[in-house]
matplotlib code that plots the C-alpha trace (Angstrom):
import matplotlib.pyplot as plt

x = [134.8, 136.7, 134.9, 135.0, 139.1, 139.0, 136.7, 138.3, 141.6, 139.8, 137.6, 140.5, 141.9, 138.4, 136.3, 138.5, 136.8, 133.9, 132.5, 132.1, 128.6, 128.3, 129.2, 129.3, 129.9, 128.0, 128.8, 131.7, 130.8, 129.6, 128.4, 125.6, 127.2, 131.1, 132.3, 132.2, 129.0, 130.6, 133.4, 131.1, 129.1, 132.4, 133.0, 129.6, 129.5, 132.4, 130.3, 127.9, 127.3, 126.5, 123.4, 124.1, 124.5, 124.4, 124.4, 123.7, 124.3, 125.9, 124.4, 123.8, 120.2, 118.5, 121.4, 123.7, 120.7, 120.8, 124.2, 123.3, 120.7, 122.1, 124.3, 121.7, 119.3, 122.0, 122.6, 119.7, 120.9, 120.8, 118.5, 119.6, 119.0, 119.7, 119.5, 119.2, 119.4, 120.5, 118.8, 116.1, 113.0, 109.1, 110.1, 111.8, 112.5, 113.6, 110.6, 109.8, 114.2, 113.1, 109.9, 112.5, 114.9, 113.0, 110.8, 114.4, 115.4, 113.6, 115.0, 114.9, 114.1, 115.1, 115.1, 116.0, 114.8, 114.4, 115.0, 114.6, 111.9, 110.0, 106.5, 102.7, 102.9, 106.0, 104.9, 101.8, 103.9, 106.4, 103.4, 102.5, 106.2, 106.7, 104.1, 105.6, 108.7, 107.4, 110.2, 110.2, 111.0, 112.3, 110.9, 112.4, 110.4, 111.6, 111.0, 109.8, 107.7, 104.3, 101.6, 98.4, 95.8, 95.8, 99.3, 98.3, 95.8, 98.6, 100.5, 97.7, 97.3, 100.9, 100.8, 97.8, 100.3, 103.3, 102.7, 106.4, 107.3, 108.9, 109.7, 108.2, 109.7, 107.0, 108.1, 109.4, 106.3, 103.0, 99.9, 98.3, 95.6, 92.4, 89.7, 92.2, 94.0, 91.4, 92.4, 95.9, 94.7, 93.3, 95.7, 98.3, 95.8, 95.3, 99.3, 100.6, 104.1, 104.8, 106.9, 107.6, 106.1, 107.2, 104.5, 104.1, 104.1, 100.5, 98.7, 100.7, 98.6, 95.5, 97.3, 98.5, 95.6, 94.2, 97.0, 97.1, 93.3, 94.2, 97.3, 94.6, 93.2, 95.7, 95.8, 97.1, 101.0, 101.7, 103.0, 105.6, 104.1, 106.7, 106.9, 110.3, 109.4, 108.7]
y = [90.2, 91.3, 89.3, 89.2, 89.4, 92.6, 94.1, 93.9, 95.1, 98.3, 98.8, 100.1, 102.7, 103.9, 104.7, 107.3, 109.0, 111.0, 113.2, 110.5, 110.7, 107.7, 104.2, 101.5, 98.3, 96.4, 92.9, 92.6, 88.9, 89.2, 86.0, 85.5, 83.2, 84.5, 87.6, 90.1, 91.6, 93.1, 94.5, 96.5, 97.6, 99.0, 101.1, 102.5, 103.5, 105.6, 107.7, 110.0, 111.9, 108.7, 109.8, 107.0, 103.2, 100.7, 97.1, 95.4, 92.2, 90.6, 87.8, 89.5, 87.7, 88.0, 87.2, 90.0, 92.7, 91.9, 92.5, 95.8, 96.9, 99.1, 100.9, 101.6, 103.2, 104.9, 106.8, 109.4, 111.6, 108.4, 109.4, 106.4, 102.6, 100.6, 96.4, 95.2, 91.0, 91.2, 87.5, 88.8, 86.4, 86.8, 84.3, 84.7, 87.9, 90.0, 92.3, 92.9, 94.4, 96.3, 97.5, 99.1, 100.2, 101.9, 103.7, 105.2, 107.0, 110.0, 111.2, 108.5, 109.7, 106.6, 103.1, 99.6, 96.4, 94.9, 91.2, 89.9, 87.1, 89.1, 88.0, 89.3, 88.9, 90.7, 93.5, 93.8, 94.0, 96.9, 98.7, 100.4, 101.6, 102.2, 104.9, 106.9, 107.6, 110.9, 112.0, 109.0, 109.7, 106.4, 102.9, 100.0, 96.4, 94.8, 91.1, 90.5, 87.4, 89.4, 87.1, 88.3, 90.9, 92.2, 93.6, 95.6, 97.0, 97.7, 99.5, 101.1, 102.8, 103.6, 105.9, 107.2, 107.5, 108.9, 112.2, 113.1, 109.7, 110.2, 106.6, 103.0, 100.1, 97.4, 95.2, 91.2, 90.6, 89.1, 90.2, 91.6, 91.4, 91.8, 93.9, 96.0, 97.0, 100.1, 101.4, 101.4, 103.3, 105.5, 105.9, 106.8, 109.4, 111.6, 111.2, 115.1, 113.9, 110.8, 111.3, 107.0, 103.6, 100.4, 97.9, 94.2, 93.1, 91.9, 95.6, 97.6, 97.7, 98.6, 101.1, 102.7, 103.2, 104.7, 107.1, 108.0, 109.3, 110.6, 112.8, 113.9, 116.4, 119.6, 120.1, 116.2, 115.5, 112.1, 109.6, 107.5, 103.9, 101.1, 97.3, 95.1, 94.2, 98.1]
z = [98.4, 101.1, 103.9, 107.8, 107.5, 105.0, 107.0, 110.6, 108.5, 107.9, 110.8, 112.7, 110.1, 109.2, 112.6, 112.8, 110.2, 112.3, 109.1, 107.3, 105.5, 103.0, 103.6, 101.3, 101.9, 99.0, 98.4, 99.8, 101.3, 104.4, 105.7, 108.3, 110.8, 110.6, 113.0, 110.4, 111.8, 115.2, 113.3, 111.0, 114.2, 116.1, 112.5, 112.2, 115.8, 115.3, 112.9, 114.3, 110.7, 109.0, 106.4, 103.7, 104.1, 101.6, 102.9, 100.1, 98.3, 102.1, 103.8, 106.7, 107.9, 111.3, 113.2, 111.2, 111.8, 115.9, 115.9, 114.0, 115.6, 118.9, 115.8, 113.7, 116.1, 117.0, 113.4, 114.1, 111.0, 108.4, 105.6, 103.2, 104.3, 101.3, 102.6, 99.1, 99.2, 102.6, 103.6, 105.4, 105.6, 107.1, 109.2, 112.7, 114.2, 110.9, 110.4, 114.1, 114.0, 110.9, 112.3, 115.2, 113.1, 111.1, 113.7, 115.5, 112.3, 111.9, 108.7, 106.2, 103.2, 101.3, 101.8, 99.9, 101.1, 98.0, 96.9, 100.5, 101.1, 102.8, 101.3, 101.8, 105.7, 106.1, 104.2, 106.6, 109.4, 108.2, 106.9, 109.6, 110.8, 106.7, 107.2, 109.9, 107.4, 106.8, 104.3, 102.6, 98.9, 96.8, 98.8, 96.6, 97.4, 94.7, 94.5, 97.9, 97.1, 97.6, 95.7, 97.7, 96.4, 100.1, 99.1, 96.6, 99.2, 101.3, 98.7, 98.3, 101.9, 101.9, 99.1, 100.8, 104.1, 102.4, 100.6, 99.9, 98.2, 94.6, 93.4, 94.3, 92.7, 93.7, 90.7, 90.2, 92.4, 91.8, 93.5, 91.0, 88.8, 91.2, 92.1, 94.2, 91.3, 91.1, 94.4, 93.5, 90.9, 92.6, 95.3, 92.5, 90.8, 94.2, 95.1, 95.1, 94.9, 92.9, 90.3, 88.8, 90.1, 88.8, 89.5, 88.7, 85.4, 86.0, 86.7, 85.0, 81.8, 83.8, 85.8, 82.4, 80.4, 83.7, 83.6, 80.1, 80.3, 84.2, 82.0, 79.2, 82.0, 81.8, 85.1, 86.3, 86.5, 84.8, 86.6, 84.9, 85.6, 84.5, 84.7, 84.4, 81.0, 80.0]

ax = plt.figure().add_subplot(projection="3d")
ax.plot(x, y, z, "-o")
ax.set_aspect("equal")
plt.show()
């Protein structure tokens, strides 16, 4: 964990690094209320061939992503946003900066925003913006606190929205179990692209045996459908 301090030590040395495609700054103990969170903004703005961030594991919050925010619409070639346990909550102002951020980058073709609170009625309001990432391969909303049916309707229409995504991770959550478990179903059926989808523990046995008698048909692709426990 090397902090605010660590970080400031290296910001310095390392914006001079323009073809710099990957950055990874994973746990290294960012907190939301120290100064780290500038320092990390003058480094990324140095970086106009930045396709790769990893944020994760840092306390960053709202506060962190304001800070972050003029940088990050600013990094028009990212393609990999990964804000895994970042402290971003439904409440506040979080979604509505994710919403932006999310909308300015063209090219994402993967994003993590998993094991952030960011429950049923965050979901609804990323949804939309979610669905204008066009290239979107891998979406990761791994425990996000959804526990309302309507999610899984959500889900739902995003696979419907997002014909080029690969992998969903929609597992440690638990919203499902309803009468909208056969639209996912369906949803996943008519996908041309989707390769895995990890799903809550709680549909993931209906999905399944939907699946294995959707893979009987020689002409369907399986889709690898997994739970946590699986």
């Amino acid at each position: 964990h090397i902090g605010h301090s660590g970080l400031l030590a290296i910001a310095s040395g390392l914006h001079q690094c323009k073809r710099l495609e990957s950055v990874r700054i994973k746990d290294i103990g960012l907190e939301e209320e120290d100064e780290g969170h500038p320092a990390l903004a003058v480094f990324l703005w140095a970086l106009p061939r930045l396709q790769n961030l990893d944020l994760g594991l840092n306390h960053i919050g709202e506060g962190g992503l304001k800070v972050l925010l003029p940088v990050l619409q600013k990094c028009d070639q990212l393609r990999s946003l990964k804000m895994f346990s970042i402290g971003l909550t439904s409440d506040g102002h979080s979604m509505p900066l994710l919403v932006t951020i999310f909308l300015c980058l063209p090219l994402l073709d993967t994003i993590n925003i998993g094991f952030n609170d960011i429950e049923d009625r965050g979901l609804e309001q990323l949804a939309p913006a979610l669905e204008q990432c066009s290239r979107l391969t891998s979406l990761c909303l791994w425990g996000i606190g959804l526990q309302s049916s309507q999610s899984i309707l959500t889900i739902s229409h995003l696979l419907c929205q997002l014909g080029s995504l690969k992998d969903l991770n929609v597992s440690v959550n638990d919203c499902g179990g309803s009468e909208h478990d056969d639209t996912l179903c369906a949803a996943v059926k008519s996908h041309p692209s989707l390769e895995c989808i990890q799903l809550p523990e709680s549909v993931c046995s209906d999905v399944l045996s939907v699946l294995k008698r959707h893979a009987a048909d020689p002409t369907t692709t399986l889709v690898k459908c997994t739970s946590l426990t699986t």
